[in-house]
GUMARMI-516179 format. One line per 10 residues: number of its first residue (from 0); their letters; for each residue x, y, z of C-alpha. Coordinates in Angstrom, 3 decimals, always signed. Example, Ala and Ser with C-alpha at 12.3 -4.5 7.8 and 13.67 -1.06 7.14 Angstrom:
% residues 2
0	as	+12.300 -4.500 +7.800; +13.670 -1.060 +7.140
//
This chain:
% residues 316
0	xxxxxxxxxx	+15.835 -19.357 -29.572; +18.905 -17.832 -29.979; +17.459 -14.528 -31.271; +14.832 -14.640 -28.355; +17.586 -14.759 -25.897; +19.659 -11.590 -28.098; +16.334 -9.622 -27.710; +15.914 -10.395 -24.132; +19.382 -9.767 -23.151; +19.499 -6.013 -25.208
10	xxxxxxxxxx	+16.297 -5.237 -23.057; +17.895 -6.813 -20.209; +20.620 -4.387 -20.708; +18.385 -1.351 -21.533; +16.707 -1.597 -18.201; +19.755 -1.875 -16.714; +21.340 +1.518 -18.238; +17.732 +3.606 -17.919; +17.555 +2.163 -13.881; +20.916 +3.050 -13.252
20	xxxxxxxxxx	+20.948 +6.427 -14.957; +17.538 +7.329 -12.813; +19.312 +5.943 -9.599; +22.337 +8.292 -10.644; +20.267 +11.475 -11.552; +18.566 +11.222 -7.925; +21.554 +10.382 -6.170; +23.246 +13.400 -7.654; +20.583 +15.700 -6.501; +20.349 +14.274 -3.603
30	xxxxxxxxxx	+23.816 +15.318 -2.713; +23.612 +18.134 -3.658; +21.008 +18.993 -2.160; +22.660 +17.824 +1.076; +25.954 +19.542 +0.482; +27.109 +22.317 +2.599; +26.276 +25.883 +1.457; +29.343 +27.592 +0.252; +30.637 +31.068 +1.291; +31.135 +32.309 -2.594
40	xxxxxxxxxx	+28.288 +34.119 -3.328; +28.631 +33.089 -7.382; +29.669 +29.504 -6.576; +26.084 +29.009 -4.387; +24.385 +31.244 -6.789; +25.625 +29.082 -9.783; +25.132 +25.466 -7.560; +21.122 +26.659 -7.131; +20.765 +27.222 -10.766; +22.207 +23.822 -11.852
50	xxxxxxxxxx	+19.903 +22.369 -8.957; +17.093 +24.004 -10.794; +18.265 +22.680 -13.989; +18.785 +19.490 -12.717; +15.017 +19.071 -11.441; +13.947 +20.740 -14.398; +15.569 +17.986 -16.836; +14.589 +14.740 -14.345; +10.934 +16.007 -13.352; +9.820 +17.591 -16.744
60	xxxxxxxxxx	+11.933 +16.564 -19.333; +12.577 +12.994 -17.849; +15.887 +13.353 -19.206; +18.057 +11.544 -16.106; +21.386 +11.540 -17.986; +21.401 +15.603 -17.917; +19.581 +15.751 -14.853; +22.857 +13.671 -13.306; +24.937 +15.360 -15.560; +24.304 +18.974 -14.124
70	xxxxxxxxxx	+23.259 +18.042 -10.821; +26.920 +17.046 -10.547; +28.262 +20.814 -11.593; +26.416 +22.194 -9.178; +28.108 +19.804 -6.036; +31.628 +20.790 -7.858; +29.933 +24.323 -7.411; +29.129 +24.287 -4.118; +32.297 +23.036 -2.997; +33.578 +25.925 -4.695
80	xxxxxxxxxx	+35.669 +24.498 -7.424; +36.046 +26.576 -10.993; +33.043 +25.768 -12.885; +34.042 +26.803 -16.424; +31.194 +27.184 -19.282; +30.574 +23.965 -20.844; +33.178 +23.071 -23.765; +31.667 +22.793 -27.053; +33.280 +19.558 -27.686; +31.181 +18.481 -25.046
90	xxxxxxxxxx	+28.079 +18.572 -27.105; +27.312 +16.738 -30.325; +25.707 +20.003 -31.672; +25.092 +21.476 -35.287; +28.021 +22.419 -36.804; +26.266 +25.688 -38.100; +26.070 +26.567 -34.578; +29.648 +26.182 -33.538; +31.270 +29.000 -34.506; +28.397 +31.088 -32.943
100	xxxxxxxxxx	+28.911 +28.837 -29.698; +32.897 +29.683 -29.602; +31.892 +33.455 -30.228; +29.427 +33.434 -26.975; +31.427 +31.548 -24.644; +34.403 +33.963 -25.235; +31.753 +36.659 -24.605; +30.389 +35.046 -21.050; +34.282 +33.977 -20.147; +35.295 +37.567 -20.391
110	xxxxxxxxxx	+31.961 +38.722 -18.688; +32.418 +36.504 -16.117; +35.976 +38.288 -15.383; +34.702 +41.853 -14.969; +34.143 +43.145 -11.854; +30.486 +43.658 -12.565; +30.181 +40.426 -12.654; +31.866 +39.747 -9.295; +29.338 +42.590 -8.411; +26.237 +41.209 -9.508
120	xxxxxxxxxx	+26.654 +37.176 -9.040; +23.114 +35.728 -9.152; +23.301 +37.534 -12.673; +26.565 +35.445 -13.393; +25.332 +32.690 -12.465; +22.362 +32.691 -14.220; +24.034 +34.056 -17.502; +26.181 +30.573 -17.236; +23.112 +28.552 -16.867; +21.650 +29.974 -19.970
130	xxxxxxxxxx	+25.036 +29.121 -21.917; +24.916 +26.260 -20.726; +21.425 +24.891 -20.922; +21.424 +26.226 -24.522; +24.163 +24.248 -25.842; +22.314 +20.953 -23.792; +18.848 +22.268 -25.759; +21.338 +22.682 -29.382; +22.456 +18.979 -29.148; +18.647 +17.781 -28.933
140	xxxxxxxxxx	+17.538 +20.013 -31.288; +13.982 +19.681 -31.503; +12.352 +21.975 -28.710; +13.131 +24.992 -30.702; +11.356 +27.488 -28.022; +13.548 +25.961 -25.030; +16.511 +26.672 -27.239; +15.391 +30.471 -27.835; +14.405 +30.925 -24.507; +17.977 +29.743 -22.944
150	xxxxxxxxxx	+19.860 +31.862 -25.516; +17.821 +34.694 -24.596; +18.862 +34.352 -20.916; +22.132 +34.259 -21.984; +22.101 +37.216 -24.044; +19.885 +38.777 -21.358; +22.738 +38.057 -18.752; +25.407 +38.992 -21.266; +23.628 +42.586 -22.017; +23.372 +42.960 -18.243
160	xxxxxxxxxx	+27.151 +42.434 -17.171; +28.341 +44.480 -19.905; +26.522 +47.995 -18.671; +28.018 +49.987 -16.119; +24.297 +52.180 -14.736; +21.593 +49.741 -13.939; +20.758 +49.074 -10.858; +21.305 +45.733 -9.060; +17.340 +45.524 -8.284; +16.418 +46.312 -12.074
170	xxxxxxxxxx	+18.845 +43.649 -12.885; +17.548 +40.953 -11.199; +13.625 +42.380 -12.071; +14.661 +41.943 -16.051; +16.073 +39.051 -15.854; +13.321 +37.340 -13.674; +11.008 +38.662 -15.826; +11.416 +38.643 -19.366; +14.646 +36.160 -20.462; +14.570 +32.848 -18.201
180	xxxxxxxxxx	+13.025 +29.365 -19.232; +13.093 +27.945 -15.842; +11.217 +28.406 -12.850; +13.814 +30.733 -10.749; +14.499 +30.516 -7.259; +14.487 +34.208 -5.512; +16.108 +34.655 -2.126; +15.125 +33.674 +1.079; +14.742 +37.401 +2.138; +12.562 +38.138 -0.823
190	xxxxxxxxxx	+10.241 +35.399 +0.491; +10.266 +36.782 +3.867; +9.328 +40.259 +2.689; +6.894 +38.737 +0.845; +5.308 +37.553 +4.411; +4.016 +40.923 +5.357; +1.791 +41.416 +2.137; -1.150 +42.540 +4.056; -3.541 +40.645 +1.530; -2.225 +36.994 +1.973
200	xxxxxxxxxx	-2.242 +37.916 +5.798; -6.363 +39.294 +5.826; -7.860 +35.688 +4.544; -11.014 +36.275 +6.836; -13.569 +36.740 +3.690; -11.507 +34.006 +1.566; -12.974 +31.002 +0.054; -9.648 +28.566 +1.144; -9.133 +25.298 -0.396; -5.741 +23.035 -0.572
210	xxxxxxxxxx	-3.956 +20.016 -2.264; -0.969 +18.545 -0.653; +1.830 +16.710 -2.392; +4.043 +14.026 -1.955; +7.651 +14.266 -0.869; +9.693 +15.583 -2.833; +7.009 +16.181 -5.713; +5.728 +19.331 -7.261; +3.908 +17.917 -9.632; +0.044 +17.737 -9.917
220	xxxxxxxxxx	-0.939 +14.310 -9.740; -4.733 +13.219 -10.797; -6.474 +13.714 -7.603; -5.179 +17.234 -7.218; -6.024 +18.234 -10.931; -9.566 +16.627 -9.997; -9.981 +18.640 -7.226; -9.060 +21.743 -8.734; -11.272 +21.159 -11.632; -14.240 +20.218 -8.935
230	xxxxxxxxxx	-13.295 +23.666 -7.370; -13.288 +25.087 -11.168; -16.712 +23.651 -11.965; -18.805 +23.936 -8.950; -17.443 +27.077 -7.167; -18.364 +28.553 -10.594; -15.013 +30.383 -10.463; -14.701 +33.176 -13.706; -12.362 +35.824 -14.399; -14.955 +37.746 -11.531
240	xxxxxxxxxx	-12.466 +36.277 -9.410; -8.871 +36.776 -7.770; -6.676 +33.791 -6.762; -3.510 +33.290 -4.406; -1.780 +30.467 -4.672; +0.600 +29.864 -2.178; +3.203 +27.323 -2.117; +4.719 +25.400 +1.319; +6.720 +22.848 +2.676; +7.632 +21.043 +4.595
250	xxxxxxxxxx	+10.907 +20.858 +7.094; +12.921 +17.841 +4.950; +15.783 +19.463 +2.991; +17.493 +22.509 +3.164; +15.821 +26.139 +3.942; +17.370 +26.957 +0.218; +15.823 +24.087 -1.341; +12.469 +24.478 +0.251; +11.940 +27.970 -1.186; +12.495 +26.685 -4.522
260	xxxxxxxxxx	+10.099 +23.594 -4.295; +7.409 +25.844 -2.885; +7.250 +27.876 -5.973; +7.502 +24.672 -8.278; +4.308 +23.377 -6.342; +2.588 +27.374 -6.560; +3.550 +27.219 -10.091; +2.475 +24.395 -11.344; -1.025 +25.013 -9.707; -1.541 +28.460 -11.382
270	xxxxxxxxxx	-0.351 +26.704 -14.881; -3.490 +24.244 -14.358; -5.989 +26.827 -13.677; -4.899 +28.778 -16.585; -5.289 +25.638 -18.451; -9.113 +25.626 -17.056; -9.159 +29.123 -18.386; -8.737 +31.661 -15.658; -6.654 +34.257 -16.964; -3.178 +34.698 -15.803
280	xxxxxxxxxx	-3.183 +38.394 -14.444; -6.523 +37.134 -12.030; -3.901 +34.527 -10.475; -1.426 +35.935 -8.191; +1.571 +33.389 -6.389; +3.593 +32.959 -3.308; +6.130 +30.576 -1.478; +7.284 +30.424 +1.800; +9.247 +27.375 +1.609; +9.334 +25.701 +5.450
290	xxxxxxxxxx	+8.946 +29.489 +7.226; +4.516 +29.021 +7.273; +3.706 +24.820 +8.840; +0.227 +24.054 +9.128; +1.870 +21.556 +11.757; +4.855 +22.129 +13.934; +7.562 +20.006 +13.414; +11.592 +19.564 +14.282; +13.582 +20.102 +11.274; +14.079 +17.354 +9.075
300	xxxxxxxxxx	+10.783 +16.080 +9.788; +8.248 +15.037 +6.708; +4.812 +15.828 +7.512; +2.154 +15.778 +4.251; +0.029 +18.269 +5.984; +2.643 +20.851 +5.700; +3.381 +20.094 +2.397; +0.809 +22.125 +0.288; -0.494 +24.629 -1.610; -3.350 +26.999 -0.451
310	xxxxxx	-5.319 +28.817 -2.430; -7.738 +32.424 -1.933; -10.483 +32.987 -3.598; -11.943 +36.393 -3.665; -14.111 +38.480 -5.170; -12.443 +40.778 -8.280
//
């Protein structure tokens, strides 16, 4: 009896630590989601990427304590405190990776000084994310491509600050393209440029379809990977054909925020129908964010219809 009631109280206690480190990890995004946006350029830029992070570590990773973790930097961000690099003593990592972890974040403190870094600060922040995220990927040690990938973007970021003749628009191109792990969010005027595209706008002789998700949510849940699968199967879709995938919201949460769950929702669409085995160059992707409602709504509003992803199919 006694040991039943040890057992029962350890899982008692268990449940009690996992439910209140979920409750904390969505609190913490929550608010920071709902924080005001600041007027340092770095300090928002670096508050987005830990929001990214954040969701990244809660949604795919499940890891909450991170997820609360980070979530947190990026409110002390936002409200434009100094966000240092993480300390090493922070993280339980490998001691044959210390001394190469003192060596970098002397590299990205001194980077971070520079005035090409106060030139380029969507590059800064991004090159502290990678630090950052690398040391978190170090101490778990087992995802050995994650922990590549976020050195990379650190290394990227760190290659970037230190030359004095790239241009700002190859920077950003580089390091959206080739060095980050995450799903990046790009600007809000990118995504409005991206509105006059003349070939999402002439959808006339489109095949349209579209799954809608729940709020909040950008993953696929069962009956959107069925239908997508249906669509697969008996639209007889091939590599004959091009898809767009575009990603919306609705008007709950910031404008900022909304850009960034649209492409979470366009992305993880175009993942699943490489999975079914359309190739990735016949798949093309877009996010508006709040800017394109199927309904009309005041802001703040949640409405399931406008929260969806369309998709074109065309003829290659």
């Amino acid at each position: 009896m006694i040991n039943d009631l040890k057992n029962n109280y350890y899982l008692y206690l268990l449940f009690l630590i996992v439910f209140i480190t979920n409750g904390c990890a969505y609190h913490n995004i929550e608010e920071l989601k709902a924080t005001p946006k600041s007027n340092n350029q770095f300090s928002q830029a670096l508050s987005d990427n830990y929001l990214e992070f954040a969701l990244y570590e809660m949604n795919e990773m499940h890891d909450e304590y991170d997820a609360a973790y980070f979530a947190k930097k990026g409110i002390q961000a936002k409200k434009n405190l100094n966000i240092q690099p993480e300390l090493i003593s922070n993280w339980d990592i490998d001691e044959e990776y210390r001394n190469l972890a003192l060596q970098k974040r002397k590299e990205l403190i001194d980077a971070l000084k520079s005035k090409r870094a106060s030139n380029l600060p969507n590059v800064s922040a991004r090159t502290q994310l990678g630090y950052d995220c690398w040391l978190e990927q170090l101490e778990e040690a087992w995802q050995t491509q994650h922990i590549k990938k976020c050195f990379d973007m650190l290394n990227s970021g760190l290659h970037i600050l230190g030359q004095d003749t790239i241009h700002n628009n190859e920077v950003v191109k580089n390091i959206d393209t080739k060095h980050s792990k995450f799903i990046k969010e790009k600007d809000i005027e990118e995504s409005k440029l991206i509105k006059e595209i003349k070939k999402i706008d002439d959808i006339s002789s489109k095949i349209k379809f579209e799954i809608y998700f729940d709020h909040n949510v950008y993953k696929l849940n069962n009956e959107n990977k069925n239908t997508l699968q249906n669509l697969h199967e008996k639209k007889n879709i091939s590599n004959n054909f091009i898809i767009e995938v575009i990603g919306h919201t609705d008007r709950s949460g910031s404008e900022e925020y909304n850009i960034l769950l649209s492409k979470l929702r366009a992305n993880e669409v175009k993942k699943f129908l490489i999975q079914l085995g359309i190739k990735d160059q016949n798949i093309t992707s877009y996010y508006f964010g709040e800017s394109k409602l199927k309904i009309s709504t005041k802001d703040g509003v949640r409405e399931k219809m406008n929260r969806r992803v369309e998709l074109f199919i065309n003829k290659n």
